[in-house]
N, C-alpha and C positions, 0 to 999 in steps of 0.2 A: 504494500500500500504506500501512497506515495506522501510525504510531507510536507509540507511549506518551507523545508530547507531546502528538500529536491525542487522544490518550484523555482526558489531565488536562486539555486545554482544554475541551471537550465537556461532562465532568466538573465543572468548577469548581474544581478541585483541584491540587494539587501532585504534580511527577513521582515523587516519596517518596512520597506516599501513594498512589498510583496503584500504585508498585512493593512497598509491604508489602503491598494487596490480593492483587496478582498470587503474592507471595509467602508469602503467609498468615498474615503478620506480626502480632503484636498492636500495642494501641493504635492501632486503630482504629475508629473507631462504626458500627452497623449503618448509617447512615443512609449515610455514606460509602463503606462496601463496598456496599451497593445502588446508590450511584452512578456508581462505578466499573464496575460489574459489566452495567450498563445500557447506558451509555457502550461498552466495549467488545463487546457484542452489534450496539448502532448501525451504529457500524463495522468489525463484522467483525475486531476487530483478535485476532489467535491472539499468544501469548508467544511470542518466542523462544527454542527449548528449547537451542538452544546457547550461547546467553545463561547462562541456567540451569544446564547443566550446569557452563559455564566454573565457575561459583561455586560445586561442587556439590566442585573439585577443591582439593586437601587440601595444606597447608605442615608442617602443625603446629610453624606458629609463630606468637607474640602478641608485635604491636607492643607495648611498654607507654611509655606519652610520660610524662615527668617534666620541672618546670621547671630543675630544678637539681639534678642527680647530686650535689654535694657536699656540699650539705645530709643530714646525718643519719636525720632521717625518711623520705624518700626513698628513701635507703640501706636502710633495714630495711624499706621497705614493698616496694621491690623483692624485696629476699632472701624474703618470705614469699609472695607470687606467682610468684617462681621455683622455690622448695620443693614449693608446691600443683601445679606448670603439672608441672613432673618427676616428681611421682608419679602424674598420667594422662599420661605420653608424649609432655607436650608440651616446645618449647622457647619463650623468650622472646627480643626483641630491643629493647634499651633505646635508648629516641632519647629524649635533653637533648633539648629547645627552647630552654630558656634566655629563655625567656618571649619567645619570637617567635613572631608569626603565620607567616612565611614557612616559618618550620623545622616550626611546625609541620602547618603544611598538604600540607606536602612527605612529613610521617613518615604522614600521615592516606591519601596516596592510592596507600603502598603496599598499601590494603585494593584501591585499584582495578584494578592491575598485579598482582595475586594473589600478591604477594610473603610476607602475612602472610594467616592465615585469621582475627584480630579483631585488634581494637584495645584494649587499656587505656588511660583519659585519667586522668592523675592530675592534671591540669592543664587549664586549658581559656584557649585566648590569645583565638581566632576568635570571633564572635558566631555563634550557634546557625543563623542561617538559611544561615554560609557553608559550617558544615558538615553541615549534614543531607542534602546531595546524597550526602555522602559513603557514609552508611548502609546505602546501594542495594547497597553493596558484601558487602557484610559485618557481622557484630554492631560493637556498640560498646557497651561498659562503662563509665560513668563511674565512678571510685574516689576516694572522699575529696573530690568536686567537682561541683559541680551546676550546670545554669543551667535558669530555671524552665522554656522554651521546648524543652528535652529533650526526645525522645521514645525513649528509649531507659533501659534499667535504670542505675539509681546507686547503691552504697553509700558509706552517710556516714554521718554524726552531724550532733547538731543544735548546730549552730554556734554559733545564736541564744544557745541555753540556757548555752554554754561562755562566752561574751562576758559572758552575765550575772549565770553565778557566780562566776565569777574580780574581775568589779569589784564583786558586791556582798559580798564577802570581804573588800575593802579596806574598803569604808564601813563594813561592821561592824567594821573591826578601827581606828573611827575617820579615818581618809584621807579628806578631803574635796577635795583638789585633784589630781585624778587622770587622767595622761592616758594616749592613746593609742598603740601603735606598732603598723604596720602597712604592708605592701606599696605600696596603694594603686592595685594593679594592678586592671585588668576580672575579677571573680572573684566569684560568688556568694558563697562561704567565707567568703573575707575580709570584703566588707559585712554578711554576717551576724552576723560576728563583732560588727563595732563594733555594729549596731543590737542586739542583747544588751548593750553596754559601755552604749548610751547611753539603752536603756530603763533597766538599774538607777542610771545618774546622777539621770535627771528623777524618778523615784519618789521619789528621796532629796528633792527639793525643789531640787535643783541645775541647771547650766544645764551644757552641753559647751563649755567653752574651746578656740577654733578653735587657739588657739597653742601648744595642749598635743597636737594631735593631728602624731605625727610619721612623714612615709611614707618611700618605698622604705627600707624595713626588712627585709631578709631577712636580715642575716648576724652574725657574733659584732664584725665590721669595723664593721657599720653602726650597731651599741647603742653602741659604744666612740665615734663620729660626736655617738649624740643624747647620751649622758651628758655629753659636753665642751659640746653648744648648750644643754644645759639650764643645766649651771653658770654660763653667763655671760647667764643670763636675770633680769631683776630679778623678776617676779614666775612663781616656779619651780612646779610640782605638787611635793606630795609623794610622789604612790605612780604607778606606770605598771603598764598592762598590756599585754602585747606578744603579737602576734601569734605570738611560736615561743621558742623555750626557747636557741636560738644569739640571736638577737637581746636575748634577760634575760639572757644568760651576758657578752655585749657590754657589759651599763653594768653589771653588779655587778661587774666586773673593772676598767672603767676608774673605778667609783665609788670602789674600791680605792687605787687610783693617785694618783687626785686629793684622797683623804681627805674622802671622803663617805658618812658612813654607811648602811648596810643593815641593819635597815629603819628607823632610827633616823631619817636626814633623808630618805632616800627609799625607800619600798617600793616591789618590783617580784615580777610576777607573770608569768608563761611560760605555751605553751601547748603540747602533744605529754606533755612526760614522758618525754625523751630524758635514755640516761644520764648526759650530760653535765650536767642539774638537781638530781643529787646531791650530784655533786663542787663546784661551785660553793662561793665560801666568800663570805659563810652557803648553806646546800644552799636552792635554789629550791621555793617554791610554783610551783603550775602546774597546766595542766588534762591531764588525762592522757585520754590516745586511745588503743584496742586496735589499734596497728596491725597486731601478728598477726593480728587476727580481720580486719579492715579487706582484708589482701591477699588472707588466705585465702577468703575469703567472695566479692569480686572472681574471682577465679580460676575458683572454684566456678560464678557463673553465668555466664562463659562459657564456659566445659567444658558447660554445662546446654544454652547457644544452639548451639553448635556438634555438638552429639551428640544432640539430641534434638529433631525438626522440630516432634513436638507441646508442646513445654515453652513455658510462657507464663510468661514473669516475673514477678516485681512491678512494678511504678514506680521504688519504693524501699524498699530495705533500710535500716535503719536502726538501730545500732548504739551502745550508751552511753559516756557519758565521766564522770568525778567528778573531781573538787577533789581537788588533792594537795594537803597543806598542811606545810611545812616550813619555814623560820627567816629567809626575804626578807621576811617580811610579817606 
């Protein structure tokens, strides 16, 4: 009897693509679904309808994976995915990762054990090829996260463009030596971010100082970390842009401490627009994200994949962010 691996071998293909044809999945080329479809006449092979059905039965519940529950944005993007999932009947179930592949490959295959009927990734640890078997299972949503090799729907924002005007806010507001804070973790997001930081540098006529670029940056802990490695740098930047708004809350607080002005000897710029970039003294610039629209929108298309067999997504939804501008910079 024949398998769906003998069909993707036959095929040329992958058992994912083998199984959105069978499933009528989008993102797929005609060219492909004729191959598939050829392939399986060859050999005879019929779906398995218990297979099928298995996936056909219902939790209504949505994994949703975050790196770090304590992070603030997190927090509110959850709350607005839980808001949305509750007013169609559904429930949610938050699995931290904690930016591990283990935890999260473990949260991913409770799509396969039909523990969860989709997935939220507001996080992505895995490389795309380890988890695309996953997909077989069930939707998958990326939110606020992408990797190019996806084939599945993501809503985000353009990273790139956030990276670009938050550093070229500093140059215009004169900052010439400007560095970076960031994760440095495997993350579309995050690289996009910087290569936005370091196309408005080279435009400037400038170059990117590897010394100024500071990683694992997640927390208000780890700003207060680079503010103290900057102070005892002979030659210091004067403005940073950071990856998250706890991380610019981190050195303008220990900039404080150490009697370091803001924006005086150093400007610093945030990214989200969490409330916490108000209160700040002086209140934070920063790039501001809808993260209400961000979850509710998330939510929306998979309520859309989950209830509707003929609904075909987009790729990507795509979502705007603007320049806050207040008294760091």
């Amino acid at each position: 009897m024949s398998t769906i691996s003998d069909v993707a071998r036959l095929a040329g293909l992958s058992r994912a693509t083998v199984s959105r044809v069978i499933n009528n999945h989008p993102y797929v080329s005609e060219e492909k679904r004729e191959s598939v479809l050829k392939a399986m006449r060859d050999l005879g092979y019929i779906p398995n309808s218990a297979a099928q059905n298995l996936r056909k039965q219902k939790t209504n519940i949505i994994a949703v994976l975050v790196p770090r529950l304590t992070n603030p944005f997190f927090a509110y993007l959850v709350d607005s995915i839980e808001a949305k999932a509750a007013e169609n009947g559904l429930q949610i179930l938050i699995c931290n990762t904690k930016y591990s592949k283990k935890r999260e490959l473990g949260f991913l295959r409770y799509l396969e054990s039909k523990q969860v009927d989709g997935v939220i990734m507001a996080s992505i640890e895995n490389s795309w090829e380890v988890i695309e078997a996953l997909t077989l299972s069930g939707p998958i949503v990326l939110c606020n996260e992408y990797d190019a090799m996806a084939n599945v729907p993501s809503v985000r924002l353009n990273q790139t463009l956030g990276g670009y005007i938050g550093t070229k806010h500093l140059l215009e507001r004169g900052y010439t030596k400007i560095g970076y804070c960031w994760g440095g973790v495997i993350s579309g997001l995050a690289h996009d971010r910087f290569h936005g930081y370091e196309k408005a540098i080279v435009e400037s006529g400038l170059s990117v100082n590897p010394l100024w670029l500071f990683e694992k940056a997640f927390s208000i802990d780890d700003g207060r970390r680079i503010m103290n490695e900057i102070v005892r740098m002979e030659n210091k930047p004067n403005a940073l842009f950071t990856g998250s708004d706890e991380v610019a809350a981190g050195i303008i607080s220990e900039a404080n401490n150490l009697g370091v002005k803001v924006p005086d000897d150093i400007a610093v710029v945030g990214f989200d627009d969490q409330p916490i970039s108000g209160v700040t003294k002086p209140a934070l610039t920063t790039i501001r994200q809808p993260i209400e629209k961000i979850g509710t929108k998330t939510m929306e298309v998979m309520i859309n994949l989950l209830s509707d067999d003929q609904f075909v997504p987009e790729k990507v939804y795509e979502l705007p962010l603007k320049l806050v501008v207040r008294e760091s910079s």
